[in-house]
PDB file of N, CA, C and O in Angstrom:
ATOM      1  N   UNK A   1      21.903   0.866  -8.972  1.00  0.00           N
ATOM      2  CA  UNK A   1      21.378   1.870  -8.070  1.00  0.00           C
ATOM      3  C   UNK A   1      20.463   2.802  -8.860  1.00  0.00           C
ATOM      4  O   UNK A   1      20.614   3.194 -10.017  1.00  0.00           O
ATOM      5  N   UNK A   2      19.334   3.118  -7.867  1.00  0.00           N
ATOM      6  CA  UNK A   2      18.289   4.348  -8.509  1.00  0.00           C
ATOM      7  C   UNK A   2      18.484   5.357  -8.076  1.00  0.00           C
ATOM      8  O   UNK A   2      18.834   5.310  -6.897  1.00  0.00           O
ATOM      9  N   UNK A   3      18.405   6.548  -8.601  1.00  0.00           N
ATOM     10  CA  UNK A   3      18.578   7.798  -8.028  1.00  0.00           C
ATOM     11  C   UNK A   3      16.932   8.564  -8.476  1.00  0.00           C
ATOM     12  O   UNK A   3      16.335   8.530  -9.551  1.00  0.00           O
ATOM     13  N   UNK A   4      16.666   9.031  -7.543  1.00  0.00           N
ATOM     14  CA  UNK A   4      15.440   9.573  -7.891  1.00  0.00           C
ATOM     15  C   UNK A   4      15.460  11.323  -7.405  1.00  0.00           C
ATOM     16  O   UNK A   4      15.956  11.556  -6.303  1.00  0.00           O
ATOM     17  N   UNK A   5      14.947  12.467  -8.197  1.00  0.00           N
ATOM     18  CA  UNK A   5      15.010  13.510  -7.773  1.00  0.00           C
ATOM     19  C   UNK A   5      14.014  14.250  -6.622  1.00  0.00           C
ATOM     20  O   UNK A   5      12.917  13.692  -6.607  1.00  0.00           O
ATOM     21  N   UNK A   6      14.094  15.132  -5.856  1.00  0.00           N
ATOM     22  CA  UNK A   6      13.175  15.697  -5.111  1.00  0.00           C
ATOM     23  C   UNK A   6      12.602  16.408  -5.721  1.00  0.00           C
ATOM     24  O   UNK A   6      13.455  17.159  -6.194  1.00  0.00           O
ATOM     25  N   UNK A   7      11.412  16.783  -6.145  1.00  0.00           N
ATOM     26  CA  UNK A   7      10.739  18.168  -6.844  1.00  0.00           C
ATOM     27  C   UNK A   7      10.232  18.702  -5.738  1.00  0.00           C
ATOM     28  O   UNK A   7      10.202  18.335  -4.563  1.00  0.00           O
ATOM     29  N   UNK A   8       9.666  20.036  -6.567  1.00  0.00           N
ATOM     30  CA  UNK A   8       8.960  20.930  -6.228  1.00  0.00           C
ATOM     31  C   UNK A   8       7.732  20.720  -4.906  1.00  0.00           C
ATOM     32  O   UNK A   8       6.660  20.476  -5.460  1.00  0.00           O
ATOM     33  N   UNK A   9       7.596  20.735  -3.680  1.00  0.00           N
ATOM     34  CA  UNK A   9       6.759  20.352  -2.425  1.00  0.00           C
ATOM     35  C   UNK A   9       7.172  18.766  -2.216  1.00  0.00           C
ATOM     36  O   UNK A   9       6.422  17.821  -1.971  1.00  0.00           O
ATOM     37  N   UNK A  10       8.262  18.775  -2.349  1.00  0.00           N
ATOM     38  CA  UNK A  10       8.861  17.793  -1.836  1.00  0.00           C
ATOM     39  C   UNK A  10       8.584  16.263  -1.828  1.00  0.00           C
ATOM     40  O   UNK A  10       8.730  15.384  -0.979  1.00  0.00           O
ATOM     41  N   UNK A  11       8.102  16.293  -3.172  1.00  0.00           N
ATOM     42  CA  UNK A  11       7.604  15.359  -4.012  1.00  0.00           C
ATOM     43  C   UNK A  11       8.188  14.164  -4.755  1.00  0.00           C
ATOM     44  O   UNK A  11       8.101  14.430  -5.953  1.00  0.00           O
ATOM     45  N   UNK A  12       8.893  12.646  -4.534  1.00  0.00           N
ATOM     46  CA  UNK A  12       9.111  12.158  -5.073  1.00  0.00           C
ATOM     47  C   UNK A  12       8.682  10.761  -6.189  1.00  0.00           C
ATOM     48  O   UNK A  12       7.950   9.853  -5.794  1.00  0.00           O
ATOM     49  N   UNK A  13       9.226  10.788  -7.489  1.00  0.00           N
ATOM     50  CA  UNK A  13       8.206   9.527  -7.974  1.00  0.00           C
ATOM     51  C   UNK A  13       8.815   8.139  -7.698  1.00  0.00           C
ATOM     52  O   UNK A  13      10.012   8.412  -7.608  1.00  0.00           O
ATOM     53  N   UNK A  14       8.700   6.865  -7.518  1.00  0.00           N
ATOM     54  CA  UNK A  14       9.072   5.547  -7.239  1.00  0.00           C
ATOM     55  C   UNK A  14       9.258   4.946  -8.720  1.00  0.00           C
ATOM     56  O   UNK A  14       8.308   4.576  -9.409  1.00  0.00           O
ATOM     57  N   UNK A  15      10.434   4.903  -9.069  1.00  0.00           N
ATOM     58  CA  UNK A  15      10.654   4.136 -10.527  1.00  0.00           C
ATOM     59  C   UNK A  15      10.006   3.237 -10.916  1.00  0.00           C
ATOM     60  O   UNK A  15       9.544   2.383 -10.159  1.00  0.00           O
ATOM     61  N   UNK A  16       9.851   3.244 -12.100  1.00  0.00           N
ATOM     62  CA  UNK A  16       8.812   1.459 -12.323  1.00  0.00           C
ATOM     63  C   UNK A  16       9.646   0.642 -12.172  1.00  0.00           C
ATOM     64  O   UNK A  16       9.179  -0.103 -11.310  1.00  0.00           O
ATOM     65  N   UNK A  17      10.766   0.220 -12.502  1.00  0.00           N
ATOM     66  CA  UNK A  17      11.115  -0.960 -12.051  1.00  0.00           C
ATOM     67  C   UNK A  17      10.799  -1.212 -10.422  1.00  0.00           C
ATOM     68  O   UNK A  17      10.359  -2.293 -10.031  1.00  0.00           O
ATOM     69  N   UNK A  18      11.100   0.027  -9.419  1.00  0.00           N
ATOM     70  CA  UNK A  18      10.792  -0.361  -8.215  1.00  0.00           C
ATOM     71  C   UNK A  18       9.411  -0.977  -7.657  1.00  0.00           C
ATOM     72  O   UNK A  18       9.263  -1.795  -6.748  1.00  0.00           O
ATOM     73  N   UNK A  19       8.166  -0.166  -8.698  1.00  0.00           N
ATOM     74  CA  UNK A  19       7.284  -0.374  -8.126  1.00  0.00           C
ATOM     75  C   UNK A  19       6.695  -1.893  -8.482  1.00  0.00           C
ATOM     76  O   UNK A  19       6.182  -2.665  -7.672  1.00  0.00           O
ATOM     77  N   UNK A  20       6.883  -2.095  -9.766  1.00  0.00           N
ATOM     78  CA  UNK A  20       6.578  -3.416 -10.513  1.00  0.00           C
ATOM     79  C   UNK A  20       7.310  -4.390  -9.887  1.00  0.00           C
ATOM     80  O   UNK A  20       7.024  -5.536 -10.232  1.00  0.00           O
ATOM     81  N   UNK A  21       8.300  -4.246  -8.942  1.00  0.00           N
ATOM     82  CA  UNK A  21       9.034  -5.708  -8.509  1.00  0.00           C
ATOM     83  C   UNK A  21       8.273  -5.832  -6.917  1.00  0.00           C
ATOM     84  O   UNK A  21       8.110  -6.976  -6.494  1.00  0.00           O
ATOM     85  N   UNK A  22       7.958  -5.029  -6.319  1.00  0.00           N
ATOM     86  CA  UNK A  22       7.261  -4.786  -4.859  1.00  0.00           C
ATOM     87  C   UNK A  22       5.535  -4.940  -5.067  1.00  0.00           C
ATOM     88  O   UNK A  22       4.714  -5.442  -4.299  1.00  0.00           O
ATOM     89  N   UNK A  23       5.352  -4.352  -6.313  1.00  0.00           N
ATOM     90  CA  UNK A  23       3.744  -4.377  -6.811  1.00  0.00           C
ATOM     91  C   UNK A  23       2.825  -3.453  -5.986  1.00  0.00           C
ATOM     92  O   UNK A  23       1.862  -3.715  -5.266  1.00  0.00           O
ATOM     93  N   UNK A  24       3.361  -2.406  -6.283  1.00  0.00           N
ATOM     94  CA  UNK A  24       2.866  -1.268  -5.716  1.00  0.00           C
ATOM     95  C   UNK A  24       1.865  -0.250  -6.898  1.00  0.00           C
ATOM     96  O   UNK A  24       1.902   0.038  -8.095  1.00  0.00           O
ATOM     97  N   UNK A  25       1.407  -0.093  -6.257  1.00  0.00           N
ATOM     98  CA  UNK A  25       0.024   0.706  -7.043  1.00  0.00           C
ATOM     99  C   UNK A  25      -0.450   2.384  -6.706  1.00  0.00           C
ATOM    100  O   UNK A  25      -0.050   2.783  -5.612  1.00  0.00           O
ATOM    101  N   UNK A  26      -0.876   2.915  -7.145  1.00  0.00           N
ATOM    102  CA  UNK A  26      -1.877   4.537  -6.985  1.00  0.00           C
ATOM    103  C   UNK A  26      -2.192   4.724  -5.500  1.00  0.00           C
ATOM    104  O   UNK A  26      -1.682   5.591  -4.791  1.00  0.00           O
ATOM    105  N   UNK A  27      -3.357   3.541  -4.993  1.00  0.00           N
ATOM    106  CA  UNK A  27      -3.752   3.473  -4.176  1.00  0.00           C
ATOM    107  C   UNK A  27      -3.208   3.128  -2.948  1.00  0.00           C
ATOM    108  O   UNK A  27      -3.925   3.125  -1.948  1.00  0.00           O
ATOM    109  N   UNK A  28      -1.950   2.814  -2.891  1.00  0.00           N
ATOM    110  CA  UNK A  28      -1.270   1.914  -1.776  1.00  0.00           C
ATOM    111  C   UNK A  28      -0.555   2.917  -1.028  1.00  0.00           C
ATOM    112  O   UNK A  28       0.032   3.758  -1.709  1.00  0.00           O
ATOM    113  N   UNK A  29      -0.469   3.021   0.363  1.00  0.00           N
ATOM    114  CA  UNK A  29       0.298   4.029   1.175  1.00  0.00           C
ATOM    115  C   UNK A  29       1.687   3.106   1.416  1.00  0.00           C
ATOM    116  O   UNK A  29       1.816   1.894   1.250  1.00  0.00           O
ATOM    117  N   UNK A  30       2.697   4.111   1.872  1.00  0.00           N
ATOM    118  CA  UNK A  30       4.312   3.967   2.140  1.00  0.00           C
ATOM    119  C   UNK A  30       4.240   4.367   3.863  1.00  0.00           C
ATOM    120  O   UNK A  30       3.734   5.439   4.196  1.00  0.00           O
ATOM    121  N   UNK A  31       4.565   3.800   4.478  1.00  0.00           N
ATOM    122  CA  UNK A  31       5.597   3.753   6.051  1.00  0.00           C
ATOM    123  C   UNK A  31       6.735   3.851   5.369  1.00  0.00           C
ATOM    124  O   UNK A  31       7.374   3.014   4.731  1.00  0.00           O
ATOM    125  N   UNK A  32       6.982   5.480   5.680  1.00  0.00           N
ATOM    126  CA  UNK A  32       8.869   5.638   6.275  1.00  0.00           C
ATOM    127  C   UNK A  32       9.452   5.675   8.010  1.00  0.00           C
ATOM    128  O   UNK A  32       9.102   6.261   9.034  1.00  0.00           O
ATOM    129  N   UNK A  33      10.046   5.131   7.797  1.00  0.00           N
ATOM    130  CA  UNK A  33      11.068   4.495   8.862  1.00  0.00           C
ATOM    131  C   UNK A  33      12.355   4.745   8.938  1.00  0.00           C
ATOM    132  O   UNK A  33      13.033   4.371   7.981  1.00  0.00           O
ATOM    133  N   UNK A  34      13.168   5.564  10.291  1.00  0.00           N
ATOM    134  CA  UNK A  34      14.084   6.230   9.795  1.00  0.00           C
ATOM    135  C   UNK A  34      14.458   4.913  11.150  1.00  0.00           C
ATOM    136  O   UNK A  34      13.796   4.739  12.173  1.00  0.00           O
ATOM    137  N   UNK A  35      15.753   4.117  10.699  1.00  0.00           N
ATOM    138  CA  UNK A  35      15.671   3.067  11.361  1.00  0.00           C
ATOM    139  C   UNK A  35      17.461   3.319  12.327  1.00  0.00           C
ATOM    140  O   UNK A  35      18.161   4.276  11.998  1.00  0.00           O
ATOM    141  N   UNK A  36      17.924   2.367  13.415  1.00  0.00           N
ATOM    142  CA  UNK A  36      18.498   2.869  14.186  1.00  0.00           C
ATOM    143  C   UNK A  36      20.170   3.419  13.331  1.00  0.00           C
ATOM    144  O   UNK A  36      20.805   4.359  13.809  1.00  0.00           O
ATOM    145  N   UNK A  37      20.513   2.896  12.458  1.00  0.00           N
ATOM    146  CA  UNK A  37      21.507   3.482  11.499  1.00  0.00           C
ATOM    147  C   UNK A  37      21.370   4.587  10.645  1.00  0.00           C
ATOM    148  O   UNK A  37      21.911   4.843   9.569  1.00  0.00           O
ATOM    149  N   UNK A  38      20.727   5.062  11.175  1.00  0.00           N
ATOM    150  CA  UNK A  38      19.680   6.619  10.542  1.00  0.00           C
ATOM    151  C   UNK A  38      19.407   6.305   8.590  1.00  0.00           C
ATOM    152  O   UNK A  38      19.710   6.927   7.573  1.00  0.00           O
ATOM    153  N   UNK A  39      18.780   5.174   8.849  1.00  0.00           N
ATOM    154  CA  UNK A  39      18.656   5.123   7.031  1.00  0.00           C
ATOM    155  C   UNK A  39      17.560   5.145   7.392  1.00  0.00           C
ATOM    156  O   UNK A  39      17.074   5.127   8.523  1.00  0.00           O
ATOM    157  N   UNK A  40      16.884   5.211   5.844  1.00  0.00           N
ATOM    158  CA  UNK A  40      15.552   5.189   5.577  1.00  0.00           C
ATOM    159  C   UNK A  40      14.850   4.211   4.840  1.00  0.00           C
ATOM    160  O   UNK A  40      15.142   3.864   3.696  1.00  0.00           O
ATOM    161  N   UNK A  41      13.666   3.655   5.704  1.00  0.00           N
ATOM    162  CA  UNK A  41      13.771   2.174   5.312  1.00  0.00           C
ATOM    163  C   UNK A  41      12.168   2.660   4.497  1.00  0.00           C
ATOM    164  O   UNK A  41      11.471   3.381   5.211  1.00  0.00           O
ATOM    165  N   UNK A  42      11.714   2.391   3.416  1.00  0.00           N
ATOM    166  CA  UNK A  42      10.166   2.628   2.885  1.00  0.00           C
ATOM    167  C   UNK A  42       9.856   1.203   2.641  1.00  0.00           C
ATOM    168  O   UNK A  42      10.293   0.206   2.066  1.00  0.00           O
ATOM    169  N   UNK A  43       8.668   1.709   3.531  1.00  0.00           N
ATOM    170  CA  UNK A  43       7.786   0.089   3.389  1.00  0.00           C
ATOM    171  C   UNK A  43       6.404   0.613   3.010  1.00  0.00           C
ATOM    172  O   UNK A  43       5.820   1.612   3.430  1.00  0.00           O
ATOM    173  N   UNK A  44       5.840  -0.730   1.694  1.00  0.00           N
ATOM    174  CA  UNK A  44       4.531  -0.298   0.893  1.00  0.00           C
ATOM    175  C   UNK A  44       3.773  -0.730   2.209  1.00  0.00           C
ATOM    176  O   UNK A  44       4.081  -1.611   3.012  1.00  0.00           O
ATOM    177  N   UNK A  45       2.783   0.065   2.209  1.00  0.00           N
ATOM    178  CA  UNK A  45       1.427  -1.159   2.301  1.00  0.00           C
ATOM    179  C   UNK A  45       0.249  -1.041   1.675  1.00  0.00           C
ATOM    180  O   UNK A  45      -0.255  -0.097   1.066  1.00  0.00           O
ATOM    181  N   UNK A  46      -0.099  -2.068   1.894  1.00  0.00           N
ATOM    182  CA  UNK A  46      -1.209  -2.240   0.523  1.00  0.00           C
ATOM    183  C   UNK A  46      -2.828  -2.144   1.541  1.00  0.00           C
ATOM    184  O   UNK A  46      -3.195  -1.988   2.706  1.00  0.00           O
ATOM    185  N   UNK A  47      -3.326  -2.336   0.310  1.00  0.00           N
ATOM    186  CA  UNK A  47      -5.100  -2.310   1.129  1.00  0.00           C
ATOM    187  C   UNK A  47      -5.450  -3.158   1.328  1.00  0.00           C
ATOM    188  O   UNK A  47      -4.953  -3.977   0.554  1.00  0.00           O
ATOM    189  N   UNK A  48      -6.425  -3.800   2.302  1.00  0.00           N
ATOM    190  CA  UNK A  48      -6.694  -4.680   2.898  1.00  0.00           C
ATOM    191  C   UNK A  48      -7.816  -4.628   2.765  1.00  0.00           C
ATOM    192  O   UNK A  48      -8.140  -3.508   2.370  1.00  0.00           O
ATOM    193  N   UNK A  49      -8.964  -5.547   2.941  1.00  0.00           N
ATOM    194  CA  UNK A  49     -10.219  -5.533   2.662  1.00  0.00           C
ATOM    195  C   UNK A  49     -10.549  -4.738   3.774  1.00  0.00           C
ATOM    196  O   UNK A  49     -11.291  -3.788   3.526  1.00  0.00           O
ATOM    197  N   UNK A  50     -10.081  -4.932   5.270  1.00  0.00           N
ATOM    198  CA  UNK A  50     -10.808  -4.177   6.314  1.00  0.00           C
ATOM    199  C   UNK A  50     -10.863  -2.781   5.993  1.00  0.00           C
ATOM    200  O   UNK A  50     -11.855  -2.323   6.559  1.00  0.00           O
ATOM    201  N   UNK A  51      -9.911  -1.380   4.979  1.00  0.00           N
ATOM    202  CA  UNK A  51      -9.446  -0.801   4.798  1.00  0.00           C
ATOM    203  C   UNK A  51     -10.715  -0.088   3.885  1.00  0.00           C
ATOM    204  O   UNK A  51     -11.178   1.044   4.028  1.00  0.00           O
ATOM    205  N   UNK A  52     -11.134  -1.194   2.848  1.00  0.00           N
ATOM    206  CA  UNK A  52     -12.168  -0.579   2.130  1.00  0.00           C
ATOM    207  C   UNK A  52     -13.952  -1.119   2.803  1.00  0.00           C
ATOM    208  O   UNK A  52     -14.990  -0.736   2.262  1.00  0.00           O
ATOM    209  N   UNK A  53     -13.928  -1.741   3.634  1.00  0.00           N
ATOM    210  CA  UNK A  53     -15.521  -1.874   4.099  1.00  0.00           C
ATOM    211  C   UNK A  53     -15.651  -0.550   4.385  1.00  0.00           C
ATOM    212  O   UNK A  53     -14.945   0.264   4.980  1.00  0.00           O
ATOM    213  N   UNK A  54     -17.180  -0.490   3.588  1.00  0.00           N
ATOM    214  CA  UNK A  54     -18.034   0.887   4.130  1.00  0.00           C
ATOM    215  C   UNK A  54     -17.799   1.877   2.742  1.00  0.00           C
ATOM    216  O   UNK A  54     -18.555   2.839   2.603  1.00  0.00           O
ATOM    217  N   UNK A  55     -16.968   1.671   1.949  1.00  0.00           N
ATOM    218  CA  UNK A  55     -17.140   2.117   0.836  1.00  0.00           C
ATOM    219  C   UNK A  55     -17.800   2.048  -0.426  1.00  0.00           C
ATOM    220  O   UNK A  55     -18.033   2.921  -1.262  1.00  0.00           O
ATOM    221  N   UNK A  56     -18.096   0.625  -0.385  1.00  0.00           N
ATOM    222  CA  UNK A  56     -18.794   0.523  -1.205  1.00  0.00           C
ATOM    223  C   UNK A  56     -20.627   0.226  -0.332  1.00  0.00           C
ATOM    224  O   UNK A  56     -20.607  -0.506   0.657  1.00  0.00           O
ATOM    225  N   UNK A  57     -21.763   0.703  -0.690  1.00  0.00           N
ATOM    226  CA  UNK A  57     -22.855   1.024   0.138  1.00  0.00           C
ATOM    227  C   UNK A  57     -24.165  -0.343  -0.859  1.00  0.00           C
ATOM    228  O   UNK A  57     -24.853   0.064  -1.796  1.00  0.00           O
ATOM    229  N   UNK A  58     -24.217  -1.575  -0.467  1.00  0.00           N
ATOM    230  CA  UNK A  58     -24.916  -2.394  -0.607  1.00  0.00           C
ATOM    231  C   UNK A  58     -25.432  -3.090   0.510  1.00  0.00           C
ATOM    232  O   UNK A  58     -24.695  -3.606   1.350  1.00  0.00           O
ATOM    233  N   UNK A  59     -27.113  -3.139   0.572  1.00  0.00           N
ATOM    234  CA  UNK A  59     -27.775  -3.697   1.504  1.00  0.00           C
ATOM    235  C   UNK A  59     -27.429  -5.725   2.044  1.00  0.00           C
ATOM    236  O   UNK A  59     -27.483  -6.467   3.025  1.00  0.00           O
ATOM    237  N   UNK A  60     -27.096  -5.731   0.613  1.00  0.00           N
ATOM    238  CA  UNK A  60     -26.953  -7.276   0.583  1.00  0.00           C
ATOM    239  C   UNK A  60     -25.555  -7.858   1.056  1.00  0.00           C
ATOM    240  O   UNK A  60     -25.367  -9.049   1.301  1.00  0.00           O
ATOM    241  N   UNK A  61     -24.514  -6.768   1.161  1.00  0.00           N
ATOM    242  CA  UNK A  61     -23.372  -7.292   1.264  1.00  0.00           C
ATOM    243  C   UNK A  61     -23.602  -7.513   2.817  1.00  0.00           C
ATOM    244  O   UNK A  61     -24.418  -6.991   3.577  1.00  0.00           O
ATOM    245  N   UNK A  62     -22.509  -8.558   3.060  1.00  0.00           N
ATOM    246  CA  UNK A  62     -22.291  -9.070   4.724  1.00  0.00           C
ATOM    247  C   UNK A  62     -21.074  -9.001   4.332  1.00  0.00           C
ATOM    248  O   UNK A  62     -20.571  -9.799   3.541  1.00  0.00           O
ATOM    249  N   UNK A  63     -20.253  -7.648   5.061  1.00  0.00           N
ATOM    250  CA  UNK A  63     -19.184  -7.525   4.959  1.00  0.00           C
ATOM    251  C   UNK A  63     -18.277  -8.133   6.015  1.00  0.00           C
ATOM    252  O   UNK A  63     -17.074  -7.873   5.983  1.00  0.00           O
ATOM    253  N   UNK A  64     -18.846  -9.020   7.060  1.00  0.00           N
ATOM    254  CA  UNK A  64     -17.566  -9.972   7.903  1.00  0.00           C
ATOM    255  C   UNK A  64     -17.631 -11.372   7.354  1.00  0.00           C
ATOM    256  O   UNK A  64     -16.787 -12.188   7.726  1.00  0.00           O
ATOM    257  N   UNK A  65     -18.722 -11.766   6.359  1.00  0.00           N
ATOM    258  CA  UNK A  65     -18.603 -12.749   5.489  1.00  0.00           C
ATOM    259  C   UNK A  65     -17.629 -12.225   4.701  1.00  0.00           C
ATOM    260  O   UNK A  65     -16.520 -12.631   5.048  1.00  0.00           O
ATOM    261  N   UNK A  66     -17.605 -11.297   3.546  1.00  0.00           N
ATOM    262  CA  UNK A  66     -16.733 -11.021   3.380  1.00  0.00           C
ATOM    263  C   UNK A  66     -15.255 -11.245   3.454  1.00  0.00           C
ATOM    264  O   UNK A  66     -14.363 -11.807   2.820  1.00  0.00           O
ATOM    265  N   UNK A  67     -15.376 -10.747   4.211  1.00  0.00           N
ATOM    266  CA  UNK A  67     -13.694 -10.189   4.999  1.00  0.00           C
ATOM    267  C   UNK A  67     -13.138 -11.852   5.066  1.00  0.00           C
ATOM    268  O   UNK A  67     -12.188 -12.386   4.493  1.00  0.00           O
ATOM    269  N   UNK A  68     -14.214 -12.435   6.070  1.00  0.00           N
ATOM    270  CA  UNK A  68     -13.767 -14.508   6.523  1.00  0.00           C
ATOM    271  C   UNK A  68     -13.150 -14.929   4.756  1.00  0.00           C
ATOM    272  O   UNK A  68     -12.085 -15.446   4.418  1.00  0.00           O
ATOM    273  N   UNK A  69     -14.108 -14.542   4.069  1.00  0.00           N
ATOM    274  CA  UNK A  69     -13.945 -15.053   2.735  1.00  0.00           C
ATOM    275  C   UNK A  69     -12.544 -14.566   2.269  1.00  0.00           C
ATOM    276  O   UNK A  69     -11.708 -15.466   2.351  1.00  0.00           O
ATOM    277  N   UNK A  70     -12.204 -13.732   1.939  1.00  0.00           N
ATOM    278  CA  UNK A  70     -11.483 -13.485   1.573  1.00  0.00           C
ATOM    279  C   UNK A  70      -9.594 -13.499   2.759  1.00  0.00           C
ATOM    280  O   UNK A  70      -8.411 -13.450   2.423  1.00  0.00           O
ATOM    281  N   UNK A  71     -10.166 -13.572   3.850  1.00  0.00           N
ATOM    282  CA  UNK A  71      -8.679 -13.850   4.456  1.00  0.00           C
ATOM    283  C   UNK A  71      -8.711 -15.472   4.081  1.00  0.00           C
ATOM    284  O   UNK A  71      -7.568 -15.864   3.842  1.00  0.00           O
ATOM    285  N   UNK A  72      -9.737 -16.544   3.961  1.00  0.00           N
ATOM    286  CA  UNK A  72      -9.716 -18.156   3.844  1.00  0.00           C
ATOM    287  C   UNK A  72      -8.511 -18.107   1.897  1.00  0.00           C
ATOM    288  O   UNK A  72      -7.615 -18.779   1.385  1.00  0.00           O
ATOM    289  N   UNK A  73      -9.220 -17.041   1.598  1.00  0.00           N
ATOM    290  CA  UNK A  73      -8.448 -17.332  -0.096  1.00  0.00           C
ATOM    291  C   UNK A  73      -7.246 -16.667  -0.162  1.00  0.00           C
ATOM    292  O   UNK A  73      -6.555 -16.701  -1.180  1.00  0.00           O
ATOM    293  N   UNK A  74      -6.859 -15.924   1.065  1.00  0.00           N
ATOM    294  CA  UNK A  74      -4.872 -15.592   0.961  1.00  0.00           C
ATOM    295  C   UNK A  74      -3.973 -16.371   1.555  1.00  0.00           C
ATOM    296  O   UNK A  74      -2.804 -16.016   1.703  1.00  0.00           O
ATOM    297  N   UNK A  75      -4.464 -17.566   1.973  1.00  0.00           N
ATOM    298  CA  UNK A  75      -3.937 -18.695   2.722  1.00  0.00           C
ATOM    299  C   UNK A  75      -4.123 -19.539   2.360  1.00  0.00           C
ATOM    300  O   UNK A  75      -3.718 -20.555   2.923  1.00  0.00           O
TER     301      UNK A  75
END
């Protein structure tokens, strides 16, 4: 078991072992879920390509090529 503390604005950190076995990163947001047994369930989620189009600003990119491309290579 992990025990992790609350700080100051109610701030907590995610242990490395937790984050390194889930593969969670800086950039990645958490869904909490207070589920019908009143626990608390934290789920990562990660970024998705749809998530970052428009951030990066190139004339040449075809970002729904893109996107096709890259959902064909997670499957």
């Amino acid at each position: 078991m992990v025990v992790t503390k609350i700080s100051k604005g109610y701030k907590i950190t995610i242990p490395k072992d937790i984050r390194q076995s889930i593969c969670i990163s800086e950039s990645d947001d958490i869904e909490w879920i207070i589920n019908e047994r009143n626990n608390i369930e934290i789920i990562p989620k990660k970024k998705s390509m749809m998530d970052i189009i428009g951030i990066i600003s190139d004339e040449d990119l075809d970002a729904v090529n893109e996107c096709e491309k890259a959902s064909r290579e997670n499957y």
